[in-house]
C-alpha positions as CSV (number, residue, x, y, z in Angstrom):
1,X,24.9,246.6,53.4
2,X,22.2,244.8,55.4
3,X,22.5,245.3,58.6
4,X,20.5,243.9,61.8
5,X,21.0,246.1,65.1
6,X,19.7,245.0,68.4
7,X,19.2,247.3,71.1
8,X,18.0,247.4,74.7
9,X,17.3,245.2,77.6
10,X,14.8,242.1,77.8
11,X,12.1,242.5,80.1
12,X,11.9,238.6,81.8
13,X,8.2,238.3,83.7
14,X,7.8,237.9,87.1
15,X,4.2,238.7,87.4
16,X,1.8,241.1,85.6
17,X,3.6,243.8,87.0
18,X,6.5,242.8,87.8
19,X,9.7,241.7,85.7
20,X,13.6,241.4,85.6
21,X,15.4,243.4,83.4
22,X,18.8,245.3,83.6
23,X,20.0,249.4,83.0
24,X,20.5,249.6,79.3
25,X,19.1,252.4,78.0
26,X,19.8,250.9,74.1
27,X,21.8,254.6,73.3
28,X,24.4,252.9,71.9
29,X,22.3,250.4,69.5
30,X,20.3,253.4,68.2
31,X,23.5,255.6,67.5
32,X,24.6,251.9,65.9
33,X,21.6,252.1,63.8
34,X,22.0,255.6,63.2
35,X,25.5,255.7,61.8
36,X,24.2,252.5,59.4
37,X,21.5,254.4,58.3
38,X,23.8,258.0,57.6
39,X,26.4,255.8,55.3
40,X,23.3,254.6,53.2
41,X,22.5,250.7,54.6
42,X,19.5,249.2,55.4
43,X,18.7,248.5,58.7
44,X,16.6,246.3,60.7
45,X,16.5,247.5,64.8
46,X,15.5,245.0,66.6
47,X,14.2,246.8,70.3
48,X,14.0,245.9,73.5
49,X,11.7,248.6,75.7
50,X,13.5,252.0,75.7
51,X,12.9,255.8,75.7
52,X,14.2,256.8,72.4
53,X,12.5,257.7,69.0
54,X,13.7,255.6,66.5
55,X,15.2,256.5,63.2
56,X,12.3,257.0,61.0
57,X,14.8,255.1,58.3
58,X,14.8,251.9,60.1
59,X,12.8,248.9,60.3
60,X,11.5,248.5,63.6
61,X,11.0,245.2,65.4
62,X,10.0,245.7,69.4
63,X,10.5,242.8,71.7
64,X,10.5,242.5,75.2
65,X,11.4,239.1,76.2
66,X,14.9,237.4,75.7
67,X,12.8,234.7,73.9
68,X,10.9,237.4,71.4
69,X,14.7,238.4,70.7
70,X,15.9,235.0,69.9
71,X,13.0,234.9,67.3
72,X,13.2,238.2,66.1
73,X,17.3,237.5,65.2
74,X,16.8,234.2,63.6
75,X,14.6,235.3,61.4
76,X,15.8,238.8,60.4
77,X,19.6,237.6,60.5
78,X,19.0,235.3,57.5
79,X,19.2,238.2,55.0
80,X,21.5,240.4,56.7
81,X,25.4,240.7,55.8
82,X,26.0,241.8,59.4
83,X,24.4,241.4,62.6
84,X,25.6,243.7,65.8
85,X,24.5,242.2,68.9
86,X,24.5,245.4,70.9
87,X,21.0,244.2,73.3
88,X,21.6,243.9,77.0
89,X,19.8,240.3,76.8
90,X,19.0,239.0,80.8
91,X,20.6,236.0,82.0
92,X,18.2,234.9,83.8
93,X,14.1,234.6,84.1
94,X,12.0,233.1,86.1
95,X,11.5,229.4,85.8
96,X,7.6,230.2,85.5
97,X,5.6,233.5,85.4
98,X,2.7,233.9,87.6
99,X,-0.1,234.7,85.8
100,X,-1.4,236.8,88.7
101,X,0.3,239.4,90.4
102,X,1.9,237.8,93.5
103,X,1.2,239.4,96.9
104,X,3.8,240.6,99.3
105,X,4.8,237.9,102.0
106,X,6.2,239.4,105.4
107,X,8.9,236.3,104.7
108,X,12.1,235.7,102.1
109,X,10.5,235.2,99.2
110,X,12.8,233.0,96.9
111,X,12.3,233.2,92.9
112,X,13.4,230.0,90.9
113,X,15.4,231.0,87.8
114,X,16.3,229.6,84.5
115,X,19.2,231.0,82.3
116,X,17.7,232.2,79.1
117,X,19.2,231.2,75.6
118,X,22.4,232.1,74.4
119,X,21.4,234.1,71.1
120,X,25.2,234.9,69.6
121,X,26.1,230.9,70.7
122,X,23.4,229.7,68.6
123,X,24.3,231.7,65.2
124,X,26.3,228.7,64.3
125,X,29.8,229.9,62.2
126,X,29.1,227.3,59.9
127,X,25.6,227.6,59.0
128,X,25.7,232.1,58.8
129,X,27.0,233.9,55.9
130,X,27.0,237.5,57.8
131,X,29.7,239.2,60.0
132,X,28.3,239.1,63.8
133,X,29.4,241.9,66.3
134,X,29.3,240.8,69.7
135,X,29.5,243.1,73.0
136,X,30.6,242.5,76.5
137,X,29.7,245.1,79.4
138,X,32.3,244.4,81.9
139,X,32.6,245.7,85.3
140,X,36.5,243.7,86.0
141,X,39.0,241.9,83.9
142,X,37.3,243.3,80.7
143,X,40.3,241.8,78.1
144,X,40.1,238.2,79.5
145,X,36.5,237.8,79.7
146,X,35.8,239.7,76.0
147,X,38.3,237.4,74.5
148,X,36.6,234.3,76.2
149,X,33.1,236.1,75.0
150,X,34.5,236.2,71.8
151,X,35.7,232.6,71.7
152,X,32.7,231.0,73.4
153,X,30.2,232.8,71.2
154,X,31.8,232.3,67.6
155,X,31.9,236.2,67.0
156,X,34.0,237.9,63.9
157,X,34.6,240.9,66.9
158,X,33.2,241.5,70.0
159,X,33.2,244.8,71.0
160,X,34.1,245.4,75.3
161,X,33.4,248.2,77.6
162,X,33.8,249.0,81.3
163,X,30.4,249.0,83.0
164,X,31.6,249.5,86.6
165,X,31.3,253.6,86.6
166,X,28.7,255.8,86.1
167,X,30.0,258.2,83.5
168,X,30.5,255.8,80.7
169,X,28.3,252.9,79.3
170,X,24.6,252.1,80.5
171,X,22.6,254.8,80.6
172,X,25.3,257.3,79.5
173,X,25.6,259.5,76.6
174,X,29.4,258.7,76.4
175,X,31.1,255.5,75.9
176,X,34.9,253.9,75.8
177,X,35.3,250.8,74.1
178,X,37.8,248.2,72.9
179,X,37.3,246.3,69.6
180,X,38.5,242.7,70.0
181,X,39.1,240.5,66.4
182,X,38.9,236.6,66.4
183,X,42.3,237.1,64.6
184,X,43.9,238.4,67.9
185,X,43.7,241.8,67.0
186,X,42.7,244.5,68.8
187,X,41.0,248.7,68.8
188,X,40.5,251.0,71.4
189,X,38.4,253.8,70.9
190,X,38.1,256.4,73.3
191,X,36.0,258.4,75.2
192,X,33.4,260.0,73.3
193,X,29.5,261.0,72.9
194,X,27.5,257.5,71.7
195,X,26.9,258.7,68.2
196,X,31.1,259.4,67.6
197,X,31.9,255.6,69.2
198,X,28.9,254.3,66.1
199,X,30.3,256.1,63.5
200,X,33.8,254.2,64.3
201,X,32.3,251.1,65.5
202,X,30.8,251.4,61.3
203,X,34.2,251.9,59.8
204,X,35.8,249.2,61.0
205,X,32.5,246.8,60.4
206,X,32.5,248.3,56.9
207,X,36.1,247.8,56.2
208,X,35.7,243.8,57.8
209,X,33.2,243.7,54.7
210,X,35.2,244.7,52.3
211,X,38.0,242.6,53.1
212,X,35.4,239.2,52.9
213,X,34.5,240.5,49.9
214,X,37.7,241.0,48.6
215,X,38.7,237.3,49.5
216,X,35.5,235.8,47.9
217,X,36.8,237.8,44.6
């Protein structure tokens, strides 16, 4: 398979030094690309500014702005057969960088923002031919709003896990996560290092695979 992994946060400018940006740590999209890479697909990782060595294996594609990672998908995502959405993308970024660093007031200082693009809402379902793997980092009512996620963002699955503790999720080694379907269905898979939760994150994207190819057949 062809597979397109995004990993990381966005980096949105305030300043020349300054920016907004969020506590991924992109584990989980490299242990993503990982397991691809260990059952023999090619992958394209598409990073956001981390700390990790990337698999040698892999294509590389750094970004650091939501908008570099709008790009970067559209144009990788074309050849792919499956696209996992695993970036922590920001919401938000300033309605206009400064193009010199801004000097401390001894007043509130109040920053005009601007949501950023929805990446997953613009993949289209009618105009993509590969599976797309959504997550949802939750800190309260994690079924409801992944479902919505799911809906609202035309994914095949999205996959959903509880942000609000420190032991699991961002910046952990360890994750927890439920595996929502668009047919209603749903998989938990429990607590475990990064790398375990990608390896059967793979199956079940490999399996969804097989069964589209199976009805094309």
């Amino acid at each position: 398979m062809r597979i397109v992994v995004t990993a990381g946060p966005t980096r949105e400018p305030i300043d020349p030094v300054r920016f907004i940006s969020n506590r991924s740590s992109g584990k989980m999209g490299y242990a993503i690309a990982e397991a691809a890479l260990e059952r023999g697909d090619v992958v394209t990782l598409i990073s956001g500014p981390v700390a990790i060595t990337p698999p040698k294996e892999a294509a590389l594609v750094q970004i650091t702005t939501s908008d570099e990672l709008y790009a970067a998908v559209h144009q990788h995502v074309r050849d792919a057969d499956v696209l996992v959405m695993c970036a922590a993308v920001s919401d938000y970024k300033p309605t206009q960088a400064a193009t010199r660093k801004l000097e401390k007031q001894t007043r509130d200082f109040s920053l005009p923002l601007t949501p950023t693009r929805d990446i997953l809402a613009s993949l289209a379902r009618e105009d993509r031919s590969c599976l797309v793997v959504g997550f949802a980092a939750e800190t309260h009512d994690l079924e409801t709003r992944a479902r919505t996620k799911l809906a609202r963002k035309n994914c095949d699955m999205i996959v959903a896990n509880d942000v609000s503790g420190t032991d699991l999720g961002m910046e952990s080694d360890y994750n927890a996560v439920t595996v929502f379907f668009a047919n209603g269905d749903r998989k938990q898979i429990t607590r475990a290092k990064k790398r375990i939760v990608a390896r059967e994150l793979m199956k079940i994207i490999s399996e969804m695979i097989e069964k589209r190819l199976t009805k094309k057949t």
